[in-house]
C-alpha positions in Angstrom: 99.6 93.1 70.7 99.4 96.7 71.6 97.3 99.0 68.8 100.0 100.7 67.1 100.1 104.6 66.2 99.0 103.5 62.9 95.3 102.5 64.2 95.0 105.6 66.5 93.2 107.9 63.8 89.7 105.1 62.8 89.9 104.3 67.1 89.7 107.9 67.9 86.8 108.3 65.2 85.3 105.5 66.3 85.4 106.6 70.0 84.0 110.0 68.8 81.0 108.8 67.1 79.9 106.5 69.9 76.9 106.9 71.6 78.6 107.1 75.5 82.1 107.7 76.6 84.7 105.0 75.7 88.3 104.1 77.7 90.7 104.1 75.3 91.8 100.7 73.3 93.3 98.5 75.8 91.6 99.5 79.0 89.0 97.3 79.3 91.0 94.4 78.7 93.1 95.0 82.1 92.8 92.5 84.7 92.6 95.0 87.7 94.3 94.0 90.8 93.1 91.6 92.9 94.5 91.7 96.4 94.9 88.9 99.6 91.9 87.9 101.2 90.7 90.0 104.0 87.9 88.3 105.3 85.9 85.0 106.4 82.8 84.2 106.4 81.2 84.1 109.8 84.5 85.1 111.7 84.7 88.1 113.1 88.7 88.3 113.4 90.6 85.6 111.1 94.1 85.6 111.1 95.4 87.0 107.7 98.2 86.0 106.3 97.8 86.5 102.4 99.4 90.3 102.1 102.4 89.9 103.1 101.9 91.9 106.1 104.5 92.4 108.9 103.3 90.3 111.8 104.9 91.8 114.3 102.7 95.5 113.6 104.3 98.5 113.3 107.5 100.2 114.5 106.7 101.8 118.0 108.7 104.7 117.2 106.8 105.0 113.5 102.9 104.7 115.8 104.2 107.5 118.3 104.9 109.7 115.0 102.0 108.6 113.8 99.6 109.9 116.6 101.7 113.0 116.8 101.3 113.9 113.3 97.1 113.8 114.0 98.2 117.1 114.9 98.5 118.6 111.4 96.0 117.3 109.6 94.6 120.3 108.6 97.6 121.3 106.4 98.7 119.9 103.2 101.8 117.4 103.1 105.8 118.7 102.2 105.4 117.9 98.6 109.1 117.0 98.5 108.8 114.8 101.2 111.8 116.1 102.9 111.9 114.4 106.6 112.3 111.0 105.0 114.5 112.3 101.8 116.7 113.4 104.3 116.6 110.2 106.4 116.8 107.5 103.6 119.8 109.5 102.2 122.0 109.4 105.3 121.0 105.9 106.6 122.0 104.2 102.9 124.3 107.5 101.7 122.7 108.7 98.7 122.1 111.7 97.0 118.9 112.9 98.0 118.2 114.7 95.1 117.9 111.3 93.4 114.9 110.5 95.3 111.4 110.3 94.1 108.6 108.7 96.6 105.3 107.4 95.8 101.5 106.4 97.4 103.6 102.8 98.0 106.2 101.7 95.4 103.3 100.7 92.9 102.8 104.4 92.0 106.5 104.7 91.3 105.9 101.7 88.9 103.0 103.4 86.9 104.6 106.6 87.0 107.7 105.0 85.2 105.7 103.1 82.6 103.8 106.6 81.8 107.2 108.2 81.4 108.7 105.9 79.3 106.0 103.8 77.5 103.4 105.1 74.3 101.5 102.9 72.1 104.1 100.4 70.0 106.9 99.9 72.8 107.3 97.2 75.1 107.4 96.3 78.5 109.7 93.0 79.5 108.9 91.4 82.9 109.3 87.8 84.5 106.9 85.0 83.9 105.2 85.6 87.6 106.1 89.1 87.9 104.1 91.7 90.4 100.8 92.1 88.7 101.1 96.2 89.3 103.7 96.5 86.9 101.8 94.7 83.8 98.9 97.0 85.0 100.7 100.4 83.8 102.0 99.2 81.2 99.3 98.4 79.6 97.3 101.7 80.8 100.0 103.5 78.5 98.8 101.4 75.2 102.2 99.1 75.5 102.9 95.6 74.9 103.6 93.1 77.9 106.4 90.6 77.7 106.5 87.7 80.1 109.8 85.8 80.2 109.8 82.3 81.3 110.6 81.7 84.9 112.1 78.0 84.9 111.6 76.9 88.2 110.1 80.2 89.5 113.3 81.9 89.0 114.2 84.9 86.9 116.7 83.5 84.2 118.3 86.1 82.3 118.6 84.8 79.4 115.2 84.3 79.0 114.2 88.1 79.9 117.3 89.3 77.4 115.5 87.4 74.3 112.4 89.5 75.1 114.3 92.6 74.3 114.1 94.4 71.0 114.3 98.1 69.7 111.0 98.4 70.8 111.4 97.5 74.5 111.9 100.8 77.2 111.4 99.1 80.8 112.5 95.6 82.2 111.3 95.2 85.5 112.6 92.5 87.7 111.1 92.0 91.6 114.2 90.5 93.2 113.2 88.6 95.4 109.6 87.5 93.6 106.6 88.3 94.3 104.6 85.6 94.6 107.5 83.0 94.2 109.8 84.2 96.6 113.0 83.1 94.8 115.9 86.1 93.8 118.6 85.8 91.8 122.3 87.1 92.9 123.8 90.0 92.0 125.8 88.7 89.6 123.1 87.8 87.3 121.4 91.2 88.1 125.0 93.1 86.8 124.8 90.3 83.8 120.8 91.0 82.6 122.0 95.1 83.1 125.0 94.4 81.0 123.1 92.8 78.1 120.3 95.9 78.0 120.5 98.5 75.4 121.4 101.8 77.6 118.3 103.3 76.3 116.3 100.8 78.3 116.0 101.4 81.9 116.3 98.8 84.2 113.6 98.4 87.4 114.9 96.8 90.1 112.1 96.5 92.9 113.2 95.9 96.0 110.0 95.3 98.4 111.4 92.2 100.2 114.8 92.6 99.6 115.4 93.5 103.4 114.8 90.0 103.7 117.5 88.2 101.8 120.6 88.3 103.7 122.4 86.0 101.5 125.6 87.6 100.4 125.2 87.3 97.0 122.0 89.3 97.3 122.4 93.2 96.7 119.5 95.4 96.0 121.4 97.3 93.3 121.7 101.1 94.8 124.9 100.7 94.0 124.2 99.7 90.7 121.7 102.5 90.2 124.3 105.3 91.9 127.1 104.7 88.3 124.6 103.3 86.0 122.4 106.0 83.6 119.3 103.2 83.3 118.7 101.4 86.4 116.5 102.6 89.1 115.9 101.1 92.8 112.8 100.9 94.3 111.5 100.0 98.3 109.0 100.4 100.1 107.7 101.0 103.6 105.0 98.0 103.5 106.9 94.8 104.4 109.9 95.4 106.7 108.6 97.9 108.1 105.0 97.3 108.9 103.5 100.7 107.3 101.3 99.1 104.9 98.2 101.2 105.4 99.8 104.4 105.1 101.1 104.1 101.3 104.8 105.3 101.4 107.9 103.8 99.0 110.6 105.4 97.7 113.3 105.1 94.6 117.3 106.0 93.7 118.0 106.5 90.4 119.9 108.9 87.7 119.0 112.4 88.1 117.7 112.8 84.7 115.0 110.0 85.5 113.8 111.1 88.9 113.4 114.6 87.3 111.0 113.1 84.5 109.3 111.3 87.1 108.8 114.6 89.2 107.1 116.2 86.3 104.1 114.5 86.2 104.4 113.4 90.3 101.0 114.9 91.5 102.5 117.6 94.1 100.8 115.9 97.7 101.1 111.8 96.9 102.1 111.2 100.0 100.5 111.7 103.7 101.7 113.8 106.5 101.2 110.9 108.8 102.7 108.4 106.3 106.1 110.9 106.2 106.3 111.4 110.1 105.4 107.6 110.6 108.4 106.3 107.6 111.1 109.3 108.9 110.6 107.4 112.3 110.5 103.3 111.3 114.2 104.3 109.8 115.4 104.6 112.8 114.0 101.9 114.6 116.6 99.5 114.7 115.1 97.2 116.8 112.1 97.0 115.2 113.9 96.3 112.0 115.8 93.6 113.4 113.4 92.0 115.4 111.2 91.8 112.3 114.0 90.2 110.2 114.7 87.6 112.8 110.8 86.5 112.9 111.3 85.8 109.3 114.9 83.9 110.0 113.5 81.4 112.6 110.0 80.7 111.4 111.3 80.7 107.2 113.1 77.3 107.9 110.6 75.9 110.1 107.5 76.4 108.1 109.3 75.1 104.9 109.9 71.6 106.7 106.8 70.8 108.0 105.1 71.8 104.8 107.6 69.7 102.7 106.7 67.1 105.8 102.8 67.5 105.0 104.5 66.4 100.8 103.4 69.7 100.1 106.5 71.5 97.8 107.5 74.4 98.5 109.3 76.7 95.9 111.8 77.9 96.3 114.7 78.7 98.8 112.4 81.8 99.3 114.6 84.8 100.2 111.0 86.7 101.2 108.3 87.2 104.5 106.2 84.8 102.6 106.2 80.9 100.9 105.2 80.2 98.2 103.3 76.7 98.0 102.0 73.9 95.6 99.5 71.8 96.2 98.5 67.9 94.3 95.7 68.2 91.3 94.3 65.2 93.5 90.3 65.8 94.0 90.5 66.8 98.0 94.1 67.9 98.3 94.2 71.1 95.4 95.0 74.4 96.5 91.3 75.6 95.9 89.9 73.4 98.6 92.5 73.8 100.6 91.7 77.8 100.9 88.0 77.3 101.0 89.5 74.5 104.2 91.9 77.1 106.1 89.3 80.1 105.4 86.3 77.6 107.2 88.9 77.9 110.3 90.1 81.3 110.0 93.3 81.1 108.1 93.6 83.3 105.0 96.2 82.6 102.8 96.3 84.2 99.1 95.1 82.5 96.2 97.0 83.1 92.7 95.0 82.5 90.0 95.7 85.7 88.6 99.1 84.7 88.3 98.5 81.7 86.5 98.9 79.8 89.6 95.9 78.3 90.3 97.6 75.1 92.7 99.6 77.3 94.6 98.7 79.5 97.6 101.1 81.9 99.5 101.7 81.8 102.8 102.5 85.4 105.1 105.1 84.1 107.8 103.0 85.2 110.8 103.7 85.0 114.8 104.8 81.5 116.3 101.2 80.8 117.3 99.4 81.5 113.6 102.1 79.5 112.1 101.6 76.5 113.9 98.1 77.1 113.6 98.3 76.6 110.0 100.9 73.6 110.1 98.2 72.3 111.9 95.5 72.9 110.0 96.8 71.9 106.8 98.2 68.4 108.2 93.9 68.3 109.3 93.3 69.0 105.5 95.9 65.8 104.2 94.8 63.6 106.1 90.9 64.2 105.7 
């Protein structure tokens, strides 16, 4: 339970008579972040597919920008971030005044939590939610709530009884990162229906590009009437701009202008602008990126299901989530230590209390099959 107001006075004496600076109550007990594997040991170049990573690269039109924008290095970046405001709001016709961006979606997430959240309220998320967004939360002295996820899928009722006068942000990754399984709209409009309007709804977007199930919407439209939910995307996943730190979000006015007042002015790059103004207009990027997911999605989920590995899910994301038996030789642990011994990283999960599961990035034809082929090595050893 987060220390309440009520405490604040002996913890800041406390903190004042100590013999070395001390974080503030709460701090310490943060689990940072713990991202995909990067590396093997003893190979030089493994194939890694536990970020989520676009594996086709980049959008040739976002590297040309890219290498052009070496050119102005020297000066700071538009701290409005006007090239892509002005591209995101004609290509998905929104206001662009209701923009805010962010280093990645993730700062967008903090910077919510710090305008909303002090010690005493309440955050609500899902069961396996995005570990980023527990992480601000608690920074701001508030309370986590975890809703149970039966079956690795948001259920709304479940978040709703986590909700009390206390409670400012629900967040909700749709679809689920790690799980990879989204709810449809209709259950989105029912969970924003059943919130107080003082709580603001987060709906974050990051593989949402993927789901082209129509009963899948992302919510902008939502967010365009509605005075408490806010959209966010990023230019990670789809897009293949991962290591330049660029995502975006719609939302009322009155909450993108809180968020701007405590935005630090130069968050994001001048290459990261030029290289995200550009990706939206590659089409064919886009769609070629969308279509590696389509054919390799299905195929990777029946040959896992073939190796009687289960896979959760339908997952409506770049990535599958999978579990593995308890059986001694066959858990999820020694089958990473297994695929990283050949050059294979997939992402462990133990931080989200999924310790016999591992996600899988859906990677070119040849990496795919590559693991397929591993992992059938790894059953039958």
């Amino acid at each position: 339970m987060s220390q309440s107001s009520s405490q604040a006075p002996g913890a800041a004496s406390d903190r004042a008579s100590a013999d070395r600076p001390t974080p503030k109550p709460g701090i310490l007990e943060i689990h940072p972040y713990v991202p995909g594997k990067a590396k093997a040991e003893g190979i030089e170049r493994p194939v890694k597919l536990s970020a989520n990573e676009n594996a086709l690269g980049s959008s040739p039109k976002a590297l040309e920008a890219y290498a052009e924008a070496r050119h102005s290095l020297q000066v700071y970046p538009d701290p409005r971030t006007s090239i892509v405001r002005a591209a995101i709001a004609e290509k998905f016709r929104l206001e662009p005044e209701r923009l805010i961006f962010g280093c990645g979606s993730d700062e967008i997430f903090a910077l919510l939590n710090q305008v909303f959240l002090e010690p005493g309220d309440n955050m609500v998320q899902g069961q396996y939610a995005f570990a980023a967004f527990a992480i601000g939360a608690r920074a701001c002295q508030a309370d986590v709530r975890a809703a149970p996820e039966p079956g690795f899928r948001i259920d709304v009722d479940e978040v709703l009884k986590c909700v009390d006068e206390r409670t400012r942000l629900v967040f909700l990754a749709n679809p689920g990162n790690p799980t990879g399984t989204w709810i449809p709209f209709s259950e989105v409009r029912r969970l924003h229906e059943g919130l107080p309007p003082s709580v603001v709804l987060v709906l974050d977007g990051a593989y949402g590009e993927f789901c082209l199930d129509p009963a899948f919407d992302d919510g902008l439209e939502l967010a365009r009437s509605a005075s408490n939910v806010v959209v966010t995307h990023t230019f990670s996943k789809l897009y293949g701009l991962a290591g330049l730190r660029i995502g975006w979000a719609y939302g009322p006015l009155e909450i993108t202008q809180a968020v701007d007042r405590i935005r630090l002015p130069f968050n994001t790059t001048v290459p990261a602008q030029a290289a995200a103004a550009a990706a939206l207009g590659d089409e064919d990027f886009r769609q070629a990126s969308i279509e590696l997911v389509e054919r390799w999605r299905p195929w990777l989920t029946q040959q896992l299901g073939g190796l009687g590995l289960d896979v959760v899910g339908p997952s409506a994301a770049n990535f599958l989530l999978i579990g593995f038996p308890q059986a001694p030789g066959r858990t999820a642990a020694e089958a990473e230590a297994f695929l990283s011994a050949r050059g294979l990283l997939l992402r462990t999960l133990y931080n989200y209390g999924l310790p016999g599961h591992l996600r899988l990035t859906i990677g070119l034809e040849a990496q795919n099959r590559a693991v397929i082929e591993a992992l059938a090595e790894f059953m039958r050893s």
